[in-house]
C-alpha positions in Angstrom: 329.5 -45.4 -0.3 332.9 -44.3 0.0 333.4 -42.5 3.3 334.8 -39.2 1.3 331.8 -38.7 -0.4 329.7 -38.4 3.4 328.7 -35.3 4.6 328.6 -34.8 7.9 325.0 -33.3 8.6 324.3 -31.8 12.5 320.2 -30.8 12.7 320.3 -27.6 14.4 318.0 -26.8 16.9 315.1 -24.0 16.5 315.7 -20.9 18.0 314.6 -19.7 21.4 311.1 -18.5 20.9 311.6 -14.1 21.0 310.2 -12.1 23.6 308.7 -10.0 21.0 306.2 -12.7 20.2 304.7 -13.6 23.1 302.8 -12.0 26.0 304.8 -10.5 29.0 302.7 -11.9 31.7 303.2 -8.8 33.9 301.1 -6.8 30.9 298.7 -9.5 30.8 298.4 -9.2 34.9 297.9 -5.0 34.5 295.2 -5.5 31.5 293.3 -8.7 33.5 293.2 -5.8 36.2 291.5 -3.7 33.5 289.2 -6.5 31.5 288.5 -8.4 34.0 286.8 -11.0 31.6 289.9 -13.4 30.6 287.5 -14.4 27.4 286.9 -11.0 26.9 290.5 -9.6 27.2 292.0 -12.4 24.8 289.3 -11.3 22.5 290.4 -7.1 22.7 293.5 -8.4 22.3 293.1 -10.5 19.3 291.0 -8.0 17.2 293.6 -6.0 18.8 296.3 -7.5 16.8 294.9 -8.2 14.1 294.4 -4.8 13.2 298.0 -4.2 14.2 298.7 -6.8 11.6 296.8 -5.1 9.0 298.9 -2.0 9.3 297.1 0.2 11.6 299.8 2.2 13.9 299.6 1.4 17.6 298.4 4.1 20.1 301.9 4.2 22.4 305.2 4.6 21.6 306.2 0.9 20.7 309.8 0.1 20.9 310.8 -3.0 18.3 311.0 -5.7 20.6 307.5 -5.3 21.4 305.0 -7.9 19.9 301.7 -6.9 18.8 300.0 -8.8 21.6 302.6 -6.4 24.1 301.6 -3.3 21.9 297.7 -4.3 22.6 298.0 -4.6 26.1 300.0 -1.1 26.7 297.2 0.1 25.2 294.7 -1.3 27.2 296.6 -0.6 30.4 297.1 3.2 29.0 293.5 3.5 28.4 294.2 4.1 24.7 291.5 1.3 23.6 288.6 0.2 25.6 285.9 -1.3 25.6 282.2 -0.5 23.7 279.5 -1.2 25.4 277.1 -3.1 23.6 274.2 -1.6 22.2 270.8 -3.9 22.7 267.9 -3.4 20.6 
């Protein structure tokens, strides 16, 4: 090959990994203070999310840098979702 017809090719690195998609740990503290269940709390998170995902509108005022695991856990820390006790029978 003739060195004119090589292209120099530099593999770029991936981007930092954004705030917005992963948990602030000071939220996840507050909520753990809340849920005190860490099985339990990644579960009211996840369903959480996943209905955030689905296009239901989150409970606080979310600013865009928020993720929808962030948005989850303001809610539990506001009180906005909770909970349901399980009904035996």
């Amino acid at each position: 090959m003739d060195a004119d017809n090589i292209i120099p090719f530099k593999a770029s690195t991936p981007p930092p990994r954004s705030s917005a998609t992963s948990m602030k740990s000071d939220l996840v503290e507050k909520a753990s203070e809340i849920v005190q269940d860490p099985l339990v709390l990644v579960n009211l998170v996840s369903k959480r999310v996943a209905q955030l995902n689905q296009g239901r509108a989150p409970l606080i005022d979310a600013v865009p840098s928020m993720g929808f695991a962030d948005i989850a856990l303001r809610e539990i820390i506001e009180g906005k979702i909770k909970l349901a006790e399980s009904v035996e029978g």
